[in-house]
Every structure is written in structure tokens, then in C-alpha cells.
Residue frames relative to the residue before (quaternion, step in Angstrom):
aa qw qx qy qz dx dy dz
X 1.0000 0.0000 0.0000 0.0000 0.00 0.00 0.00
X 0.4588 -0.6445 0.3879 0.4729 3.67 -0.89 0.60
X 0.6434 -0.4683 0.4814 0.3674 3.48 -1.45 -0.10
X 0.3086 -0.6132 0.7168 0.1218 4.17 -0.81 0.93
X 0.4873 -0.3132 0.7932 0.1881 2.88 -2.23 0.16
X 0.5801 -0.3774 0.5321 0.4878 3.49 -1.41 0.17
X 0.7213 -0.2002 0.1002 0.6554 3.79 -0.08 -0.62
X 0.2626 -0.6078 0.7441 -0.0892 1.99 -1.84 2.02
X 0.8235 -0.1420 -0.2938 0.4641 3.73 1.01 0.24
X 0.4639 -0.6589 0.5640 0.1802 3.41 -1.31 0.76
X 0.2549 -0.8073 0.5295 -0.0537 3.65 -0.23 1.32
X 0.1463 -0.8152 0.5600 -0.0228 4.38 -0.21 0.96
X 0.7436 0.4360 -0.3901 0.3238 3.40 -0.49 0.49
X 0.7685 -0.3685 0.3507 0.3882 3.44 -2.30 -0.60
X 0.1934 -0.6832 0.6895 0.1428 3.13 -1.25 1.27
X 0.0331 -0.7644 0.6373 -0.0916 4.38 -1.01 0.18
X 0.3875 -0.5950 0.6539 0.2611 3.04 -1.51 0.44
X 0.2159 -0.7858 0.5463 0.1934 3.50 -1.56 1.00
X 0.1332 -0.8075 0.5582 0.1364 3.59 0.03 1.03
X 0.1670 0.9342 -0.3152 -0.0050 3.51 -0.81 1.16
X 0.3525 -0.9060 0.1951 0.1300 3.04 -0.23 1.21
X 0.2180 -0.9281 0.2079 0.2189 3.76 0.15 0.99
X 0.5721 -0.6048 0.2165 0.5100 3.23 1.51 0.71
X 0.5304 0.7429 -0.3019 0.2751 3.36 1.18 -0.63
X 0.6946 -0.3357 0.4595 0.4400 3.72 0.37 -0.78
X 0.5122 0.8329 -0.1891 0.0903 3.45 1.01 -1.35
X 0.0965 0.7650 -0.3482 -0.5331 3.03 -0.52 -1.19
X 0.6714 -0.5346 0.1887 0.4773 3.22 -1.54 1.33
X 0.2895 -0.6378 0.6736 0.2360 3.77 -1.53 0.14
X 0.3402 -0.6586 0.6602 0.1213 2.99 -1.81 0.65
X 0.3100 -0.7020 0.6331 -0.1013 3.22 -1.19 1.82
X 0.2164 -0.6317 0.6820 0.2984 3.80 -0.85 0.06
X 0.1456 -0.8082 0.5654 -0.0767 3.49 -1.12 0.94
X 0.4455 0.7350 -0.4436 0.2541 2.98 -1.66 -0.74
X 0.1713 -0.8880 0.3451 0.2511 3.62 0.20 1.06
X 0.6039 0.4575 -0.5094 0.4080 3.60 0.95 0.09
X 0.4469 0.6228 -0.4809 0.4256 3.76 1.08 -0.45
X 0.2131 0.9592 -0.1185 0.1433 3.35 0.88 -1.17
X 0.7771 0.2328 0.3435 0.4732 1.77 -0.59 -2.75
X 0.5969 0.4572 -0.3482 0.5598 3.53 1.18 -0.48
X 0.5244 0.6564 -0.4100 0.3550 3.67 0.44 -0.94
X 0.7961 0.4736 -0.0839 0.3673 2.90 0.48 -2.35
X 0.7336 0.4927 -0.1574 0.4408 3.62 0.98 -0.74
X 0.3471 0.4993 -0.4183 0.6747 3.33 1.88 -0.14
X 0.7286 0.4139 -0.3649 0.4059 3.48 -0.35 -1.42
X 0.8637 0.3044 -0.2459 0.3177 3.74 -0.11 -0.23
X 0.5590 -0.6842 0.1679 0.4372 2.75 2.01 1.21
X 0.4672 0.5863 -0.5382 0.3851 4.00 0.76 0.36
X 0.4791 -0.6152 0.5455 0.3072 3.84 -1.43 0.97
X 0.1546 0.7722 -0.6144 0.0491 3.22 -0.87 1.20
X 0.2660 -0.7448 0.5936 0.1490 3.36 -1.37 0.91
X 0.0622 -0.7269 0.6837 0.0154 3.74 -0.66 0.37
X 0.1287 -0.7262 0.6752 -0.0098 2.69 -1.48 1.54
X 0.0336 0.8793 -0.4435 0.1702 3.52 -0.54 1.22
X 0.2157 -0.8548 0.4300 0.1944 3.93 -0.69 -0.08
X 0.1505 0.7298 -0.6348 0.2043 3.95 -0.09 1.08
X 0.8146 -0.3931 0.3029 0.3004 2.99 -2.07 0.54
X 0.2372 -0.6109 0.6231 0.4269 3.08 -1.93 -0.62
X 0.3002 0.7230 -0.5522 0.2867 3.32 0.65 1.11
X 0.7925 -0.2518 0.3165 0.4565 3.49 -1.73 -0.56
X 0.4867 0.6904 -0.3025 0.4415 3.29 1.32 -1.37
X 0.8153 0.3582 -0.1781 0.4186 3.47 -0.02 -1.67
X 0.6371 0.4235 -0.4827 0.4263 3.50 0.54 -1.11
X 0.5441 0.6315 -0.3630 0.4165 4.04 0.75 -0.77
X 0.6391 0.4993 -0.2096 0.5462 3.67 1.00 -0.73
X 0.7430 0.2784 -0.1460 0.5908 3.76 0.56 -0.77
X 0.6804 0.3340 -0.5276 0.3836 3.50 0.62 0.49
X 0.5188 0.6067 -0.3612 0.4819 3.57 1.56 -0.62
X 0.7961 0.2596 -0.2824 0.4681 3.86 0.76 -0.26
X 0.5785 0.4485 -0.4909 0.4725 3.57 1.03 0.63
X 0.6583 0.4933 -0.3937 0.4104 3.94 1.15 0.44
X 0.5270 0.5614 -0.2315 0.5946 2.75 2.15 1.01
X 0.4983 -0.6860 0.4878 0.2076 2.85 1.10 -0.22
X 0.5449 0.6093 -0.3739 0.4382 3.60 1.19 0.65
X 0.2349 -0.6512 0.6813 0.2377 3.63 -0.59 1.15
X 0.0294 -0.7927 0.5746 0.2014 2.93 -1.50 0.79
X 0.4068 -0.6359 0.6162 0.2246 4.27 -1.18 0.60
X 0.0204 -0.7871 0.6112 0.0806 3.37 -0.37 1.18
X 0.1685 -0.8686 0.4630 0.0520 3.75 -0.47 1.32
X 0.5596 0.4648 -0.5060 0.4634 3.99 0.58 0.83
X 0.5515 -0.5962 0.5420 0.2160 3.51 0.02 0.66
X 0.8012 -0.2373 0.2154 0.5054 3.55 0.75 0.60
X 0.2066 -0.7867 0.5806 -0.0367 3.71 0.15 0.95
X 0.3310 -0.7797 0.4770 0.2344 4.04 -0.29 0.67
X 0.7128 -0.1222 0.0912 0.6846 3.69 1.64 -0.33
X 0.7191 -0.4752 0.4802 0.1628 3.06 -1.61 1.17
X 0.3578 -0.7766 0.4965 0.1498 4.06 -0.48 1.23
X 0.1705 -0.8165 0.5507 0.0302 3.09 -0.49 1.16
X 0.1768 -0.6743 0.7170 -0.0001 4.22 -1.43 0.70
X 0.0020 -0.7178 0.6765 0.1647 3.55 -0.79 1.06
X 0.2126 0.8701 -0.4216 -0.1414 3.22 -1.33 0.40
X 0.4747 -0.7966 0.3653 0.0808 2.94 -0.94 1.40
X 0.4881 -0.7221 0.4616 0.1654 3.38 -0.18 1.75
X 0.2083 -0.7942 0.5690 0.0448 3.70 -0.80 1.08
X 0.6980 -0.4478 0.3331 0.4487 3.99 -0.89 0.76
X 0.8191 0.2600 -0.2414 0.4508 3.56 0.35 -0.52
X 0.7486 -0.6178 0.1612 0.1787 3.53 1.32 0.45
X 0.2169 0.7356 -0.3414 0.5434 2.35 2.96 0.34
X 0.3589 -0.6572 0.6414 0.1669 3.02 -2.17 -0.16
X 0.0099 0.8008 -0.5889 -0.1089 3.18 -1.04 0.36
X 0.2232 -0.8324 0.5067 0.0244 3.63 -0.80 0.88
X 0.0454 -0.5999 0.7865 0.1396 3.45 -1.42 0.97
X 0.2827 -0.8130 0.5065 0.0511 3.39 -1.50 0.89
X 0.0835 -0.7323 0.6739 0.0505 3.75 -0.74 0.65
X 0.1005 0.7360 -0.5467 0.3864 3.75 -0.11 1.57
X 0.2727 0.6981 -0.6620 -0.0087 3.53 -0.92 0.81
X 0.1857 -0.8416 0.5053 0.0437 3.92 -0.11 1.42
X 0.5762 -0.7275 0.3193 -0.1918 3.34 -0.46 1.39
X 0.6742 0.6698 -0.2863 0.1217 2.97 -0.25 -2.17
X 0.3748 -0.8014 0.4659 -0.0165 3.34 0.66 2.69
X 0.8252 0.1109 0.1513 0.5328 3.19 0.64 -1.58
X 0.3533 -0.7740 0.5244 0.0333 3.12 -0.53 1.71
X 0.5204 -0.6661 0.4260 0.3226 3.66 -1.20 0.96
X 0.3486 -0.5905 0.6447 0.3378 3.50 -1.56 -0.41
X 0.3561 -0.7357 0.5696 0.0867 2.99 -0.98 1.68
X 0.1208 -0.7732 0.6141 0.1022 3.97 1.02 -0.40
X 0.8111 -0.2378 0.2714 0.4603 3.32 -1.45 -0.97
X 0.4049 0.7677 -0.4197 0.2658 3.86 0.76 0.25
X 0.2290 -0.9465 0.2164 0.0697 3.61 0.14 1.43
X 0.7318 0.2779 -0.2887 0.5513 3.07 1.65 0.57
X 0.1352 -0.7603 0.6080 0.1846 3.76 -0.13 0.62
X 0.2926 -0.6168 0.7201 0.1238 4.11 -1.44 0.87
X 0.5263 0.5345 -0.6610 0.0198 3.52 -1.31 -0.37
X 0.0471 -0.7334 0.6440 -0.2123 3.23 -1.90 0.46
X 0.8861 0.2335 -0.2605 0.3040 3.51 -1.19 0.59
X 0.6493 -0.0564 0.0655 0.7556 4.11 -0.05 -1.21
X 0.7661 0.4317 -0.4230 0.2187 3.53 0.30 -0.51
X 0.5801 0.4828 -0.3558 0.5511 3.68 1.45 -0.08
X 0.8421 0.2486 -0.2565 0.4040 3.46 0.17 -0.91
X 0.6690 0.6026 -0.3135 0.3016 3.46 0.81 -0.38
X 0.2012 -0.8557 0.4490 0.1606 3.98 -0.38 0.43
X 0.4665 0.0086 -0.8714 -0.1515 1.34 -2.42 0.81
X 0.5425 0.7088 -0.3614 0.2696 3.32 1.26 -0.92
X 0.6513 0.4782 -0.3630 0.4641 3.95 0.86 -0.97
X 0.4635 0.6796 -0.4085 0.3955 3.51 0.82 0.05
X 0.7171 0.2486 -0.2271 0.6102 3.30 0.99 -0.93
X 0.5323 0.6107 -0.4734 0.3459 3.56 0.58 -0.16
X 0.7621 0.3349 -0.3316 0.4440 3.42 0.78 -0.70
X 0.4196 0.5939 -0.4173 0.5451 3.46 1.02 -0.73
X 0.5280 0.5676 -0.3499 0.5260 3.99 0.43 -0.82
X 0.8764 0.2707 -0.1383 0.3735 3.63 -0.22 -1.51
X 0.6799 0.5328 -0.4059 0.2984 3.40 1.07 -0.75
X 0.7057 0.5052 -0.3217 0.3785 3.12 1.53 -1.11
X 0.3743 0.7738 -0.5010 0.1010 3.54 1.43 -0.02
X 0.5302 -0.3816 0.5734 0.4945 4.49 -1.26 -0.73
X 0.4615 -0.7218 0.4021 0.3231 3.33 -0.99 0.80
X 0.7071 0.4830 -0.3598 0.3706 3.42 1.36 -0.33
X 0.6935 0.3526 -0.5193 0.3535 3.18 0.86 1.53
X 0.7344 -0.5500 0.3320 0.2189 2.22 -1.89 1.64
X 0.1595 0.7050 -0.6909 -0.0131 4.04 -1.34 0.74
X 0.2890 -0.6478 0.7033 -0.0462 2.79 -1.51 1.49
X 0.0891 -0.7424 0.6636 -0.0244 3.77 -1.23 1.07
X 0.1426 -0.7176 0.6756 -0.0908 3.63 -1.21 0.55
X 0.0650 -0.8733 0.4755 0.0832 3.58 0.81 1.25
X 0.0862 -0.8041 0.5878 -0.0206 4.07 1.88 0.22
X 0.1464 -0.8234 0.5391 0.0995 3.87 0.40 1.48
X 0.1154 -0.6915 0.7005 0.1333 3.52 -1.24 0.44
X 0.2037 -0.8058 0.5129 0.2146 3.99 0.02 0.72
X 0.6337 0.4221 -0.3638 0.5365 3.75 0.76 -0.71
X 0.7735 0.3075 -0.3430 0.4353 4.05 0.17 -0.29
X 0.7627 0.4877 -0.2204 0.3631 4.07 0.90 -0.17
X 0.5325 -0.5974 0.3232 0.5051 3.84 -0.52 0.17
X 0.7226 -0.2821 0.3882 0.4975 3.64 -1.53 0.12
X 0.7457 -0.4525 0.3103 0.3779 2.98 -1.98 1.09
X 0.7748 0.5367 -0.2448 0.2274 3.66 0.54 -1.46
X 0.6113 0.5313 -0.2627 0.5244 3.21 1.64 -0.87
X 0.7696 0.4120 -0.2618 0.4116 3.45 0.80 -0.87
X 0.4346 0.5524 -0.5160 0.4896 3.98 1.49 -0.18
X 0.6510 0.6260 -0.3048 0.3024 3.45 0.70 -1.36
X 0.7323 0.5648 -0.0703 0.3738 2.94 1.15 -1.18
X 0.7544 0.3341 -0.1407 0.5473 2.92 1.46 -0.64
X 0.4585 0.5310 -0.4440 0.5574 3.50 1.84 -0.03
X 0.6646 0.4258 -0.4307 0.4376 3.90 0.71 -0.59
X 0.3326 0.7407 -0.4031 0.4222 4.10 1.18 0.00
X 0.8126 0.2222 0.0203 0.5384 2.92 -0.03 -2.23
X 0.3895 0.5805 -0.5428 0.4655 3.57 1.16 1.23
X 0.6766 0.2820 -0.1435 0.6649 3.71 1.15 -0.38
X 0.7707 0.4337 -0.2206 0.4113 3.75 0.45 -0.50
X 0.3413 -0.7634 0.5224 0.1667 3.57 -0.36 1.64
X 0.7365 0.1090 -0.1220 0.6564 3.79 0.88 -0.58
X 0.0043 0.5798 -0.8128 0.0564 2.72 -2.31 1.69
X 0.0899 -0.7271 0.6800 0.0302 2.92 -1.66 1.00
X 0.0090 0.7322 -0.6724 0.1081 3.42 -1.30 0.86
X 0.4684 -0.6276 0.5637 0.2625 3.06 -1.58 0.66
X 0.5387 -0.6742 0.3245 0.3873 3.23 -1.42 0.10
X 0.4928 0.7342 -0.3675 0.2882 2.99 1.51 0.99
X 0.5268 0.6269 -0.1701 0.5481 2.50 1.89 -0.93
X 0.5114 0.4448 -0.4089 0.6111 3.49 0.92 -0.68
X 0.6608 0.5059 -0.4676 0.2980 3.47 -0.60 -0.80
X 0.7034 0.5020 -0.2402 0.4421 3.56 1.11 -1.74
X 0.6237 0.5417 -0.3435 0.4468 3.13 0.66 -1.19
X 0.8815 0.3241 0.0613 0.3379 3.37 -0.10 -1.53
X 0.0381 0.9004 -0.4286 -0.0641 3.42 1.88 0.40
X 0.6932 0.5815 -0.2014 0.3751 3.38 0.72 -1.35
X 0.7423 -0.1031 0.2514 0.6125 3.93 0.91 -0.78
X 0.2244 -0.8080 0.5028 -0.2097 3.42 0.79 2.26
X 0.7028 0.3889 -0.2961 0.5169 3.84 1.41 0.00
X 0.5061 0.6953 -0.3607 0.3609 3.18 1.64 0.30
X 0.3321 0.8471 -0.3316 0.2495 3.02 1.73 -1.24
X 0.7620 0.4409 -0.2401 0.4090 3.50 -0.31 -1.35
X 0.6568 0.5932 -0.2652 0.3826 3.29 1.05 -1.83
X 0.6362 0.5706 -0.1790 0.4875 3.70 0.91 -1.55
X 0.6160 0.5213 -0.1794 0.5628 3.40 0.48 -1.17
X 0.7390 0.3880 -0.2700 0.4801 3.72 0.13 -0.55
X 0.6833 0.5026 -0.2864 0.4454 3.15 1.14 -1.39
X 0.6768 0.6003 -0.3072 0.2953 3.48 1.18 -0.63
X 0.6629 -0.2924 0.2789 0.6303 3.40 1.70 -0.27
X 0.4846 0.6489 -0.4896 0.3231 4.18 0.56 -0.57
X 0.2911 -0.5681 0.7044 0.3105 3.43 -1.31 0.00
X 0.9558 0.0844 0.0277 0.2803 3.15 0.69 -1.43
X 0.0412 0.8485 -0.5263 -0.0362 3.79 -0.02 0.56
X 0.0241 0.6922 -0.7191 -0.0572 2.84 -1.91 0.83
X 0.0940 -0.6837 0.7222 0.0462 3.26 -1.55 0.68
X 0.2527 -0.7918 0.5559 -0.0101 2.81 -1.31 1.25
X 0.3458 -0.7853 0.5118 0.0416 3.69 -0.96 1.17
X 0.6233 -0.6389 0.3346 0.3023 3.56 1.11 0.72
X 0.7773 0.0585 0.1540 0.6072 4.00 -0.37 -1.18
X 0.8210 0.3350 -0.2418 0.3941 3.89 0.81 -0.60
X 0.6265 -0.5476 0.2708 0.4840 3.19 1.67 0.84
X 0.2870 -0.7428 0.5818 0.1656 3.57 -1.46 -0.59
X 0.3628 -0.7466 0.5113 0.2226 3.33 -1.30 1.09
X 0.2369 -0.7954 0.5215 0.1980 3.33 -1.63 -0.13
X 0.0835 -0.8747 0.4655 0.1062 3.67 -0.32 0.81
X 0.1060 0.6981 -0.7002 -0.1057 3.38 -1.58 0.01
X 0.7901 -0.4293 0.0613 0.4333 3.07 -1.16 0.20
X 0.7537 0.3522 -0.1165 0.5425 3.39 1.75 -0.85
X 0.6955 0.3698 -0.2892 0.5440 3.62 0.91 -0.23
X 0.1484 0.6604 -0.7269 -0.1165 3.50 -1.78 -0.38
X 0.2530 -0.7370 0.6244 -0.0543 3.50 -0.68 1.78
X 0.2832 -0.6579 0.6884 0.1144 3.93 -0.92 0.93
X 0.2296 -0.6350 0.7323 0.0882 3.77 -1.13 0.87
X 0.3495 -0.5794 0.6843 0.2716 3.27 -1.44 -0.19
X 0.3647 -0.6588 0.5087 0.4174 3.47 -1.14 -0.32
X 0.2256 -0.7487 0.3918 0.4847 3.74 -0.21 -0.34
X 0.6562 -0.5027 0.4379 0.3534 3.33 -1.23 0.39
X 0.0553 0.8302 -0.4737 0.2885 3.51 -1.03 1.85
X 0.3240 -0.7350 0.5824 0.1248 3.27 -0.08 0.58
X 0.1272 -0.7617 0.6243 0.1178 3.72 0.17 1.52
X 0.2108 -0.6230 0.7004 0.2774 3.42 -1.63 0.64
X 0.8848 -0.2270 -0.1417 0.3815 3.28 1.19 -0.55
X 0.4667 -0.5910 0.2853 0.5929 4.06 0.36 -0.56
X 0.1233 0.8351 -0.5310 0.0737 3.27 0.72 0.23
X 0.7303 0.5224 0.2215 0.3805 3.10 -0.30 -0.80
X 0.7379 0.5242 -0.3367 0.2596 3.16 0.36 -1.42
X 0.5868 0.5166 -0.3578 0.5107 4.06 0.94 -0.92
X 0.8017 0.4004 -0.2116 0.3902 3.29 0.04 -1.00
X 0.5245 0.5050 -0.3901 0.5636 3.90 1.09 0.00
X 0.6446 0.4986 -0.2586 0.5187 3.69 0.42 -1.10
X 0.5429 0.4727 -0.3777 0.5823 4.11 1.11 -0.57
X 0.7876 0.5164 -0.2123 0.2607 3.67 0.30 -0.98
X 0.6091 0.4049 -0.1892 0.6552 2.86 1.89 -0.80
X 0.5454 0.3413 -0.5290 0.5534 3.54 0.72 0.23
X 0.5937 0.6001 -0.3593 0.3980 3.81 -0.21 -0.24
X 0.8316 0.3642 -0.0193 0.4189 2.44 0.39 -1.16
X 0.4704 0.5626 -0.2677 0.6249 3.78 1.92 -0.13
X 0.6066 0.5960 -0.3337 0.4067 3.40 1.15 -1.33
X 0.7111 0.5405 -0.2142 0.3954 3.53 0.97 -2.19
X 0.9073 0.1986 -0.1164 0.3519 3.37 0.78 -1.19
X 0.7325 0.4302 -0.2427 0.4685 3.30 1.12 -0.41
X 0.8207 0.3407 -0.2011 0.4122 3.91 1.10 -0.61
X 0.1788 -0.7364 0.4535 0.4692 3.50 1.79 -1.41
X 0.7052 -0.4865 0.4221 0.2966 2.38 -2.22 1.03
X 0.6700 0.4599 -0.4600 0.3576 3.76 0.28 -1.50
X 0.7564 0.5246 -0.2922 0.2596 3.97 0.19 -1.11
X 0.6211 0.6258 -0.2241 0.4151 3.01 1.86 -0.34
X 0.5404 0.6467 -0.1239 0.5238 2.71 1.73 -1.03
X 0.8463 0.3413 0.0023 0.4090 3.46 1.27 -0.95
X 0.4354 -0.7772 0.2368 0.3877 2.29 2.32 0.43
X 0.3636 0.6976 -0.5379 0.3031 3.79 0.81 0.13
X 0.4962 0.7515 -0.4216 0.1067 3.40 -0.09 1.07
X 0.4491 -0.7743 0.4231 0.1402 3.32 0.18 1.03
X 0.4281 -0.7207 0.4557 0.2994 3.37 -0.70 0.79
X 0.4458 0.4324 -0.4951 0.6075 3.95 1.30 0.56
X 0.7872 0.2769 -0.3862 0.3930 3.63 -0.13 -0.08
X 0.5039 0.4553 -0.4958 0.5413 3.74 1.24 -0.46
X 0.4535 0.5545 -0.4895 0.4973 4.29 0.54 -0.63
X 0.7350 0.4701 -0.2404 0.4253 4.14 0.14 -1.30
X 0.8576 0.3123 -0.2933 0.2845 3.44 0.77 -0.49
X 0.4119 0.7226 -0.2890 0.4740 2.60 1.80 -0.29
X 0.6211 0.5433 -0.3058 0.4750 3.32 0.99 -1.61
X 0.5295 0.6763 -0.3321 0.3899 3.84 0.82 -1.34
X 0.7432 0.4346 -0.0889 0.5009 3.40 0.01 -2.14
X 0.7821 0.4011 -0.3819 0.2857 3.62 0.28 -0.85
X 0.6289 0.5718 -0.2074 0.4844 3.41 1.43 -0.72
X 0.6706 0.3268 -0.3543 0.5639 3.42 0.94 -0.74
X 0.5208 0.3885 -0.5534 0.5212 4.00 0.56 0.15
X 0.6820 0.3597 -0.4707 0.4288 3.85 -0.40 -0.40
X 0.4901 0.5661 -0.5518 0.3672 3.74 0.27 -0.28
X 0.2021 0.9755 -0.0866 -0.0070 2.86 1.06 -1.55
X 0.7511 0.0984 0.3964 0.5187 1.94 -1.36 -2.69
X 0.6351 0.4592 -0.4411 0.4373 3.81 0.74 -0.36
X 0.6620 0.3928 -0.3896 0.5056 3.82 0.87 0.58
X 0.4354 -0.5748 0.5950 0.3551 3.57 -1.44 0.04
X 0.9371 -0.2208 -0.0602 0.2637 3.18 -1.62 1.32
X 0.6750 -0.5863 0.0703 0.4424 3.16 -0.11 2.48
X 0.1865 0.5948 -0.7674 0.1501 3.41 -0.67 1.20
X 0.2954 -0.7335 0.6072 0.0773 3.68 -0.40 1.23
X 0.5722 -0.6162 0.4794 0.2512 3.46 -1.49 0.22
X 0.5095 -0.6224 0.4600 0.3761 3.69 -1.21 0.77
X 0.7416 -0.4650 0.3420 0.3419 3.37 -0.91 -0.54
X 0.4621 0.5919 -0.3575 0.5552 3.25 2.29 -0.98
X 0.8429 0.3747 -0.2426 0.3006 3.34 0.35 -1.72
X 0.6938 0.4017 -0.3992 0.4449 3.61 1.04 0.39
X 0.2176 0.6206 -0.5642 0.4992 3.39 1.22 0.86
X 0.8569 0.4215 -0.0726 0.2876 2.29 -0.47 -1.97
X 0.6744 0.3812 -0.3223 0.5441 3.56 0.93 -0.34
X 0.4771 0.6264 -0.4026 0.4669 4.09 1.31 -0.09
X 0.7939 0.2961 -0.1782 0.5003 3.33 0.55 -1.72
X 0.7181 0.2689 -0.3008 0.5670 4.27 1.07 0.79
């Protein structure tokens, strides 16, 4: 594996418990969550230094959160000065294995991290777009050196974020500082209500190098300014989506750190054989996935090993 700085990425956002409920009779389980946690989770798991800076209780909740990211190998920066309780996401598992979510979530972030010499910064979802706390997040990113790498994942949450217009804005002023954006094609849809194939275009136009948007079961595309590369999905028996956006982030990242580099990424040097590699990366470590209950991403053995079969 290549060699890391101590942290090689610095991860921003809401960590929460997912309580979830499978329509069944059951009773609901409780998942730690939270797509930038996630992303931290997932990027520990595949053996990359990651630091995550985040805010949760001192309750049962939280201690449950900070042990699930120290069997990762994730340092974590806890940035509300004391959170009054641990954020909580029910969700309620739909027939085809979707999710739906009602959220209890109040994002902060009092005290912003030190990025120091740490060459990729993640953030994304309630914790970018949502206030008061995305406030400092961007303020965070704009003031970042340009020669680090940010990566966003706007993973929309309509009931916790402003109107489409404020929040496209918001995230077109992102992928003003942020060489890689992913989104689903739901998010596109929200964002971009009017012309949901524009997405990439806009997003690119806004400053990205790179964008992907992913389409669930029909795979996902990649764009830059000169290429667009179709993935497949691989074939998987979903137990659920958990997970599923925020794994596919990790394995891009994590493709980026070890298999293409930061500087070329940054510069957009990407060939439509290496946009083919990350894709390949992200799609496999999302199927690992979804073929488990609540986002337990893959190590680094088991997404070899699932690459090279």
C-alpha cells in the first residue's frame, strides 16, 4: 500500500445514529450513520489515515459513535463544544430496499478543525448545506491552499436544507473550490429540477474537474470537462442502501489517493482510462456495501479481492 501522512484525509461533517425500521414487525435497529461519518468509516476501512471532524453527544448514542470509528482507525475532532445529545435519523426501509428518513440533527460546528498539512479535505450533506454549521464549513474550504484536494457529496436531505435555489447555489459555490463532486441522480434531479442532465455540465462549469452521478442498479457516469466514462454497477444482492452513496465516495477517494494522485486530480488530468479505474473502484466498494446491513463498507483485502474477480 502507498505510504500516508498521518492524515492523508480530513473528513467534515454529521455523525448520528440510524435507527431503522424494516416495515416488518421487528424491532427497528440502531446503526451509527451519517454520510460524512461514512465516508470516514469507509476510508479508515480501506486502510487510508483519516481524521473526521464531527459533533455528537455524551450519551450512549455518542460513546456508540466513537467506538464504531476507532475500529477504523479514524481520529476523530469533535467540533460543538459539547453537543446536548447525540443526532439521531430514523429510517424506514422501503420494499425495494430504499430508505427513507425523518431527522433530529442540530449541526453547529463552534470550533472549526485544523487542516495543517492534510491533503485532502471530504465534507458533504447536513453538514455542508445545512446551518449554522455549513457556514463555517465553507468559510473552512475557501480559505483552504489550492493544493488541497476537496471532495463534496451534497447526499441531499430536502426536509433539513434550504430551497432548491439556495442550496444549488450553494453547492455550485463548493464545486468552486472542490475538484471532485458526487451526487446521485437524485440529487441532481433536486438540485437541477428543470434539466437533471445538466447537473454535471453546471457543476463543471462551476470550477469541478470532476463529477460523478450515480444511478443506483444502472451503474454511474463520470464527467470532466472532456471525457464522460459509463461504469456499470456490479451485480449484488442489496440487503440494503445504506450506505450505498457514501461507500462509492470512499472508493473514489480513495482510487484518487492511491491509484491516480492527488496533483492530477487536482488538475484535472484524467483520462477516460483512469476515470474507467475509479469508477471501477467506487462501484465495487459500493456493492460490498449494499450486500450488508447498515453501511459496513469493505476492508481493503475485500475490495481487492473483489476488483481482481
Amino acid at each position: 500500500m502507498t505510504d500516508h501522512s498521518p492524515s492523508t484525509v480530513l473528513v467534515i461533517g454529521e455523525a448520528l445514529i440510524d435507527i431503522v425500521d424494516r416495515g416488518d414487525g421487528s424491532e427497528p435497529v440502531r446503526h451509527v450513520g451519517g454520510s460524512p461519518l461514512n465516508v470516514a468509516f469507509g476510508l479508515g476501512r480501506l486502510g487510508i489515515p483519516t481524521s473526521f471532524a464531527t459533533e455528537y453527544g455524551d450519551d450512549a448514542d455518542g460513546d456508540a459513535i466513537a467506538a464504531h470509528l476507532a475500529q477504523a482507525g479514524v481520529a476523530v475532532v469533535r467540533t460543538s463544544g459539547g453537543a446536548r445529545r447525540t443526532a439521531t435519523a430514523l429510517a424506514r426501509i422501503q420494499p425495494d430496499g430504499s430508505a427513507r428518513y425523518d431527522f433530529d440533527i442540530d449541526w453547529t460546528m463552534r470550533h472549526p478543525p485544523t487542516v495543517g498539512r492534510t491533503p485532502v479535505v471530504h465534507v458533504g450533506s447536513i453538514g455542508a448545506l445545512r446551518p449554522p454549521g455549513s457556514d463555517g464549513v465553507l468559510a473552512l474550504v475557501e480559505s483552504l491552499a489550492e493544493d488541497v484536494l476537496v471532495t463534496l457529496d451534497p447526499n441531499v436531505r430536502p426536509a433539513l436544507m434550504p430551497p432548491p435555489s439556495e442550496t444549488r447555489a450553494l453547492v455550485e459555490r463548493y464545486a468552486a473550490r472542490a475538484a471532485v463532486v458526487k451526487l446521485s441522480d437524485e440529487d441532481a434531479a433536486w438540485l437541477y429540477p428543470d434539466d437533471a442532465a445538466a447537473a454535471p455540465g453546471r457543476l463543471l462549469a462551476a470550477g469541478a474537474k470532476l463529477v460523478a452521478v450515480t444511478h443506483g442498479a444502472a451503474g454511474s457516469a463520470l464527467h470532466t470537462a472532456t471525457e464522460r466514462v459509463a461504469v456499470p454497477a456490479r451485480s449484488t444482492i442489496a440487503v440494503d442502501t445504506i450506505g450505498a452513496g457514501d461507500s462509492y465516495m470512499s472508493g473514489m477517494i480513495a482510487a484518487i489517493i492511491e491509484r491516480v494522485g492527488i496533483a492530477d486530480a487536482l488538475a484535472g488530468a484524467l483520462s477516460a482510462e483512469r476515470l474507467a479505474e475509479i469508477g471501477a473502484v467506487a462501484a465495487a466498494t459500493s456493492s460490498l456495501t449494499v450486500a450488508r446491513a447498515g453501511a459496513m463498507p469493505p476492508t481493503a483485502a475485500e475490495l481487492q479481492a473483489a476488483l481482481e474477480h
